[in-house]
Each structure stands twice: as structure tokens, then as C-alpha cells.
N, C-alpha and C positions, 0 to 999 in steps of 0.2 A: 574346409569348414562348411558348418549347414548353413543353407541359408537364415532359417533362423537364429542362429547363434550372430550371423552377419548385418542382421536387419536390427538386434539387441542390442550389439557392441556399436553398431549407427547411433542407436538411439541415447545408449549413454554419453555418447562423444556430443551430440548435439543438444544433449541437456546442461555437458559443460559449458558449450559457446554459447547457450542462450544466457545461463548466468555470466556471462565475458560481456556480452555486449548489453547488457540490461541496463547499464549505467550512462551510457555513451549512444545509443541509437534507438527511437521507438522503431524505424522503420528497418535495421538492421533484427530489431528481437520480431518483429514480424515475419520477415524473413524466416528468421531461426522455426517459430512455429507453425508454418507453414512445409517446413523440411521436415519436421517431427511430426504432422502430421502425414504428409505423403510416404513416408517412410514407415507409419502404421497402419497405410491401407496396401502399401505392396509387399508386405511381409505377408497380408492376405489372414484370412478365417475371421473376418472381421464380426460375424455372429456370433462366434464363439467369446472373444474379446468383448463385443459390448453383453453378454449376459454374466460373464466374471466381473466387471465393471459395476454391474448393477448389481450384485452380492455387497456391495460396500454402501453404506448410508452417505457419508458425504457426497459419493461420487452422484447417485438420487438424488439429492438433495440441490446439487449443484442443477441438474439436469434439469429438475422440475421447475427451477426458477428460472434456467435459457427457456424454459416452455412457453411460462409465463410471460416471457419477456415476446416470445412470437407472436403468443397468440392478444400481443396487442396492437399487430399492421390489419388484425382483423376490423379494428372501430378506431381506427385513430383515422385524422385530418387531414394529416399530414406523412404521407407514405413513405417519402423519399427520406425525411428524418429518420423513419421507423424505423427503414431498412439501417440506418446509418448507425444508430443503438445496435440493431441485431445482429452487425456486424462486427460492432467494437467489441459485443460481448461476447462472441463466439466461444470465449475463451472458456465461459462457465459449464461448455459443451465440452470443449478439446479436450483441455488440460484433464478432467476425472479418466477419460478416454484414455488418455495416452499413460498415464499412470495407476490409475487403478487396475488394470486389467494386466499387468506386467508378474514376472515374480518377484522373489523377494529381491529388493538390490542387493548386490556386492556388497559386503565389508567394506568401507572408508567412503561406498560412492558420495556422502550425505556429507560427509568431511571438504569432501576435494570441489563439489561443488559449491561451499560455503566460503574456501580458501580460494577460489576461482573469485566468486562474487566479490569478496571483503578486497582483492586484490585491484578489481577492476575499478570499485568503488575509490580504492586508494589512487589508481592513476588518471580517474578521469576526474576529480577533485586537485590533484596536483595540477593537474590540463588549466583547470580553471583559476587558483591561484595563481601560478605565469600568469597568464591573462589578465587577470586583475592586476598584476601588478607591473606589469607594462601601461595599462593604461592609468593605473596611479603615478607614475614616471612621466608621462607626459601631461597628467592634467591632474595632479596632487589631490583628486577625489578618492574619499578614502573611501565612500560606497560601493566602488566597487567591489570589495570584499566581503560585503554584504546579501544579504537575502535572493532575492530573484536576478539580481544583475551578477552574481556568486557563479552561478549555474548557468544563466544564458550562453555561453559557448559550446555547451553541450546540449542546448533548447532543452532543461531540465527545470521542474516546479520545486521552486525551496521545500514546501514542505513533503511531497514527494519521496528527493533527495533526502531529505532529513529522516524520511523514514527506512531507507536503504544504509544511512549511516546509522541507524540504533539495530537494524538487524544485522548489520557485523559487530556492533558491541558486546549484543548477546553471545551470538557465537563464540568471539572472541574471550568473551568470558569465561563462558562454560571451558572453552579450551584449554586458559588459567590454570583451572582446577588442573587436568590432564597433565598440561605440559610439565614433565618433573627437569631438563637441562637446563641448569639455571643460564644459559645465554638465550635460550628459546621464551623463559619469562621474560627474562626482559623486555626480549622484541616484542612478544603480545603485550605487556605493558605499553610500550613505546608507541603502539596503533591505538590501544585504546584511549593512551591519553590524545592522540593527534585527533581521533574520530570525537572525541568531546570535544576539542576546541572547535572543530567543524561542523558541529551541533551549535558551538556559540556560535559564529557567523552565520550561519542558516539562519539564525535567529527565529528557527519556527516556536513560538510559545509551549504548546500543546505536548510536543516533542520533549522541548527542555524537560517539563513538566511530568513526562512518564519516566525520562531518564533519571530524576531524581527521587523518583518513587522505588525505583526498579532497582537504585543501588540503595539506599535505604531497608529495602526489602532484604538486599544479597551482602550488607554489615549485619545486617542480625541475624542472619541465615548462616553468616561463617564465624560469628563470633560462639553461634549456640555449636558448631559442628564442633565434634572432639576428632582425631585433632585440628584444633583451628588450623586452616586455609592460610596461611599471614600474607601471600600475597594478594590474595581475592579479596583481604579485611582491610588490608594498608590501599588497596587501591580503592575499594568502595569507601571507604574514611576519605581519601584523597577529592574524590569526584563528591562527594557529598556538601563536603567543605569547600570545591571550586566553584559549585552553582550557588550555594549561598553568597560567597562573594560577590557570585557576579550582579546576583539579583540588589544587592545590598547596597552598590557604589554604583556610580554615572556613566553608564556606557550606555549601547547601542539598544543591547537585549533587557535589560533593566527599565528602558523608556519603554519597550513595546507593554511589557509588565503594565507600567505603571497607564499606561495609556486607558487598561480596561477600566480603571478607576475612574477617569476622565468621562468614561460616554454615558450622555444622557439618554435614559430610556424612555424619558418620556414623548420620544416621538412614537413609540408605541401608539399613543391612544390619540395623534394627526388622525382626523379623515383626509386628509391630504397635505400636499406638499406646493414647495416654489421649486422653478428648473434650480434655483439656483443654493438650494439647498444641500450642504454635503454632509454625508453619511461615513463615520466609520466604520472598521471593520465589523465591531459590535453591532452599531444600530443596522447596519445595513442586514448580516447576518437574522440580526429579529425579525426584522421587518420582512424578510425572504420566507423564513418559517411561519408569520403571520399571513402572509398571502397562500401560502401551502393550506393552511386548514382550512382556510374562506374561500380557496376553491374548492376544495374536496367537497364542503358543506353546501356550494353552490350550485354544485353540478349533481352534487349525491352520488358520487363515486369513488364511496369511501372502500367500497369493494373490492372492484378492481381497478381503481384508479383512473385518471383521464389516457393513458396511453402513453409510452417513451416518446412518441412521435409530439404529441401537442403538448407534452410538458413544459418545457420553453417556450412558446409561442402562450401560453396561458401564465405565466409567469411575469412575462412582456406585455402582454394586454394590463393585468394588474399593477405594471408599475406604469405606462402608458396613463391611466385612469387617476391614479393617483398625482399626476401631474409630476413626475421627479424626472430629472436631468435624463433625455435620451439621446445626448451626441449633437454632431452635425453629419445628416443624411451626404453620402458620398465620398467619407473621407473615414478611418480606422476609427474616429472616435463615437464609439456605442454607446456612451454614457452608464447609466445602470442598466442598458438593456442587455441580452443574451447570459444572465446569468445562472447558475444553478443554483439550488437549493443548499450549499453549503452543507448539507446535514445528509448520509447515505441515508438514514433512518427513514427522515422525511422524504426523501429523493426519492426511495422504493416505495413508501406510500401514495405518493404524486403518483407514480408512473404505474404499479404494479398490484396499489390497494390494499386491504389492510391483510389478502393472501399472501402477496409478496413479501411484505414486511414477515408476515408468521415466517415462511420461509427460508428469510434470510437469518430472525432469530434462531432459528433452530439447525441450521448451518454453524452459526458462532457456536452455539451451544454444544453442538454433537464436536466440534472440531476441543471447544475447551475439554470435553469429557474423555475425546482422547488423548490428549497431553496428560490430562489428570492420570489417565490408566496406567500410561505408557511411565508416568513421570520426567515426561518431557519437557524440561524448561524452557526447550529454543523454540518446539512450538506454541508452549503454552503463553509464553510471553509474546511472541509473534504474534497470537492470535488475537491477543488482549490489546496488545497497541492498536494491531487496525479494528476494534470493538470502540477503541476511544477513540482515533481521530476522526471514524466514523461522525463522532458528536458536532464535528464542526468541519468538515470536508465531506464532499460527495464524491470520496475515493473509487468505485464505481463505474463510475461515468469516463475515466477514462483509462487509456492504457497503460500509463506510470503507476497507476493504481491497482487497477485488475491484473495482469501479469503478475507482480510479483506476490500479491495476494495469493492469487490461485496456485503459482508457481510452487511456493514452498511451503503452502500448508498439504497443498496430494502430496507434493515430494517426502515431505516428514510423517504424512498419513501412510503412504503406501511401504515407507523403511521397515523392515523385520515383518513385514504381513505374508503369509503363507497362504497362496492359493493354486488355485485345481492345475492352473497350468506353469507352476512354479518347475524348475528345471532343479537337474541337480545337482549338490551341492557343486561336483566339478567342473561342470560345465563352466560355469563364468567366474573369472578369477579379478581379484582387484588387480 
């Protein structure tokens, strides 16, 4: 076998495991991409690779904004932060790298690493149920099946996780249509209804929220297709009619709903605050976004921003100033210090100016315009969920976030793309 054929068949096998362990380990998918990329620099011609690479707009696109994101250890404060951004983001560099510049993939690879992911998702959620319900058995709290104490045994962020559970919905869906043995619908039935009830527990708002848009969308998408769908129709009726209920009667996720009604915004317009002041997720959220534009206007960097590196440390001065709760110095509790900007939007104009932000727009944008060409619904909705939670998460900023972002929008961009150094047809076989 050629080496290159050996360095390719590497590469697909380690695109599988990263999807395997995405769910279950940040520092096992670091691993993983750290092998994916070592294994792209000793397959060798690595000039060749990054100027095929840069024939693709996303792949640009990604590049120019890891650029951006460097060249702010040039005027930040704070260097060792800097480096610590630059590092978590690396990804916005790797990932175009390792997939853009490849040839077309195999037939099913797009499938089997979707059914790898949707699987692993499935058993590291089961992991944590046990869990939960061992410690319900001893101590009849029913929270534990609940939001961030849900996913703790896996050190997983509910709303995160809730985002890895609606991109196997999607999939799962679209497969729906496909699947024609009626024992195989079933089963994708049987996941999809488990992966919504797993969405109720997550109790991420935001998420519910897209999920019930997204089938609403896909009842009148199969109700208009000739011939109707019946099980994509009876299932989207099914889920449509289970988030109304939920929302409608006294449970868990229905209070976090009703909650946003509850918050006052008139702490908006405090020049300040008492320690002893608390903020919910709303006010506090505002009030994070109000500190974001009164620095940018303070500082006059609305350009390029104050830096990845002093972002937090200028965020923290700001609530410092304002007198709100900041912990007790030498022990875990931070109080509202060390937080982010809850808002990617905002997050990249903090940190990257009002360049960065263009950038990132036009990233969402060139990514939706290829789903739209392609008529891809797994990335076009993929793309569109992390565009919203964007709204209220500085998904971004960490690696639960960036991974699978960057992960499967090159992997669905680089599917079926023909370039210079595409092999042929026989060469690589599913």
C-alpha cells in the first residue's frame, strides 16, 4: 500500500475516534487532534496541501480569523491569557487544514461518522443516567437528572451536551426519510424520541426552543412532500405536541421558561450595585452585554477590540466597579467574577473588534450558502443552531464548543468537493 493511501486511511479512522470520544473526554478529542494533525504533517507536501486548502473560502475564512485572534498577544496585558485563547483556538487553523485540502471522501464516510457520534452520545448519556440514578437511590434528589449535575460524570456543560443531542436528531432524522426496513424506523424512532426526552432533562432553554422550531419546520416540509413521509410527519406531530405539553404543565423545564418572565430589567439602568445583590441568568446575561459596549466605547476599540488576553480581566474590573458580589478571595467561590460575555457575537467584538465579528459573519454566512447550494439540511441546520445559541453562549471560547463547530461544518463542507489532489475513484473504498 502507498504511503499515501496509509497516511488517508489513518486519517479517516481518527476522524472516526474523534467523533467516539467527543462526548466523553475534552482531553481524549485533544488527543485525537493532535494525531490528526501529526499524521498531516508526516504524510508530508504540506505546501501543496495548505495552498489546495486556501482554494476553499471557509477554509480562508477560518484562517483569517485564528490570524486575528494572534495577532492580539501583539497589544494585550496580559500574554499568558493570550497564549491560552490561541491555543484553545488552534482549532480554527487545524480543522480547514486537515479537511479542506483532502479529496473527496468515500461514499458513507459522512454517515458512519454521524452513527459513530449519535452512538457515543447515546452511551455517554446512558453513563450518566446510572449515575444519576444511583445517587437518586441514596439520597431521593431528583436533580440529579437534571441540567449540569446530568452531565457532571462526564465534566460536560448542559447546554453544550444539548447541542451534541440535537445534532444527532438532525441526522437522525434526515436518516428517517432513507431508512425504508421497517424494523430500522423504528429504531431511529426509538433514539429520536430518547434524544428529545434528553433535551427535556438538559433543560437547555434555547435548545428546546430551536428543537421545536426545527420540527414544526420538518411537519410542514413532510406534510407538503408528495408522497408524504408518514413517519417523519407522525414523528414531527409527535415532538411538536410533547414540547407543548411540556411547556404548558409544572415540571422542571417549564419553570426555567416561565422564569424569563420573572426577571427584572430594570437593573439595567443601577449605576451600581450591593455584594449582596443577585442576579439571574437574564439580568446577569444584560448586564454582561452592557459592560461589553461601555468598554469597547471606553477604551475606543471598537476595531479591534481590547485583546483575547484582557478580555476577562476588563470584564472583572467592570463588575469589580460596580460593586457586585465577587466571592471569597482563597476559596472556589468567584462570585460574578471570571465570566464571559455569554454572547459569541459580543465575545468576538470584545476580544477581536468590529473585524472579527465581520469575519465571523461571513463565516456563518458562506457556511449557510453552502448548505443552501448543496441542499444540505444536516449542515444547514447545524449551522443555524450554533448562529443561535451563539445569542446567548460564548460557544467559542471553549472546546465543547469549537470542536464540534468546526468539526462538522469542514467535514460536511469538504463531502463530495473535488480538488487537484483528489485520487481516484478506486483508490479509496468505503
Amino acid at each position: 500500500m502507498k504511503k499515501r493511501e496509509i497516511h488517508i486511511k489513518a486519517f479517516f479512522v481518527l476522524t472516526l475516534l474523534l467523533a467516539a470520544v467527543m462526548p466523553f473526554s475534552a482531553r481524549l478529542t485533544t488527543w485525537c487532534i493532535i494525531l490528526l494533525a501529526l499524521n498531516w504533517l508526516m504524510e508530508g507536501d504540506p505546501g501543496s496541501k495548505l495552498r489546495t486548502s486556501l482554494r476553499h473560502p471557509v477554509a480562508v475564512l477560518c484562517m483569517l480569523f485564528y490570524a486575528l485572534e494572534i495577532c492580539g498577544l501583539l497589544h494585550t496585558r496580559h500574554l499568558r491569557d493570550g497564549f491560552y485563547h490561541a491555543q484553545n483556538e488552534a482549532s480554527f487553523l487545524v480543522f480547514p487544514l486537515l479537511f479542506c485540502c483532502y479529496p473527496r471522501l468515500p461514499p458513507g464516510l459522512i454517515n458512519k461518522v454521524f452513527a459513530v457520534f449519535s452512538f457515543s452520545v447515546l452511551l455517554s448519556s446512558l453513563y450518566c443516567l446510572c449515575v444519576a440514578f444511583i445517587h437518586y437511590v441514596h439520597s431521593a434528589d431528583v436533580s440529579f437528572f437534571f441540567y449540569h449535575t446530568l452531565v457532571a460524570p462526564v465534566h460536560q456543560h448542559a447546554v453544550y451536551f444539548s447541542m451534541y443531542v440535537f445534532i444527532c436528531i438532525v441526522w437522525l432524522f434526515k436518516s428517517l426519510k432513507a431508512t425504508t426496513p421497517v424494523h430500522r424506523r423504528y429504531t431511529m424512532m426509538l433514539l429520536l424520541g430518547y434524544f428529545g426526552g434528553l433535551l427535556f432533562l438538559l433543560r437547555s432553554k434555547i435548545l428546546v426552543a430551536i428543537c421545536m422550531l426545527y420540527f414544526v419546520y420538518q411537519l410542514a416540509a413532510s406534510l407538503r412532500r408528495r408522497p408524504v413521509v408518514k413517519s417523519q410527519a407522525i414523528f414531527s406531530l409527535g415532538m411538536v405536541g410533547g414540547i407543548c405539553i411540556a411547556l404548558c404543565t409544572a415540571n422542571p423545564l417549564s419553570h426555567q421558561f416561565s422564569g424569563l418572565r420573572r426577571s427584572d430589567l430594570n437593573v439595567l439602568r443601577a449605576r451600581s450595585f450591593d455584594p449582596g445583590d443577585y442576579f439571574d441568568e437574564v439580568q446577569l446575561r444584560l448586564l454582561l452585554w452592557k459592560f461589553t459596549l461601555e468598554i469597547l466605547h471606553e477604551s475606543h476599540s471598537w476595531l479591534l477590540g481590547v485583546s483575547p488576553g484582557d478580555a476577562r480581566y476588563r470584564i472583572n474590573r467592570k463588575v469589580v466597579s460596580q460593586k457586585m458580589y465577587v466571592g471569597v478571595p482563597g476559596t472556589p467561590d468567584h462570585g460574578y467574577l471570571n465570566y464571559n460575555v455569554h454572547n459569541q457575537y459580543l465575545e468576538t467584538l470584545l476580544r477581536s473588534g468590529l473585524i472579527g465579528l465581520t469575519l465571523l459573519l461571513l463565516l456563518l454566512s458562506m457556511l449557510v450558502r453552502e448548505a443552501i447550494i448543496r441542499k444540505d439540511d444536516v449542515l444547514f441546520f447545524l449551522v443555524l443552531t450554533f448562529a443561535i445559541v451563539f445569542l446567548t453562549e460564548s460557544v467559542l471560547e471553549r472546546q465543547f464548543g469549537i470542536v464540534p463547530f468546526l468539526f462538522f461544518t469542514c467535514l460536511l463542507v469538504t463531502d463530495g468537493r473535488r480538488t487537484s489532489r483528489m485520487l481516484p475513484r478506486g483508490d479509496i473504498h468505503e
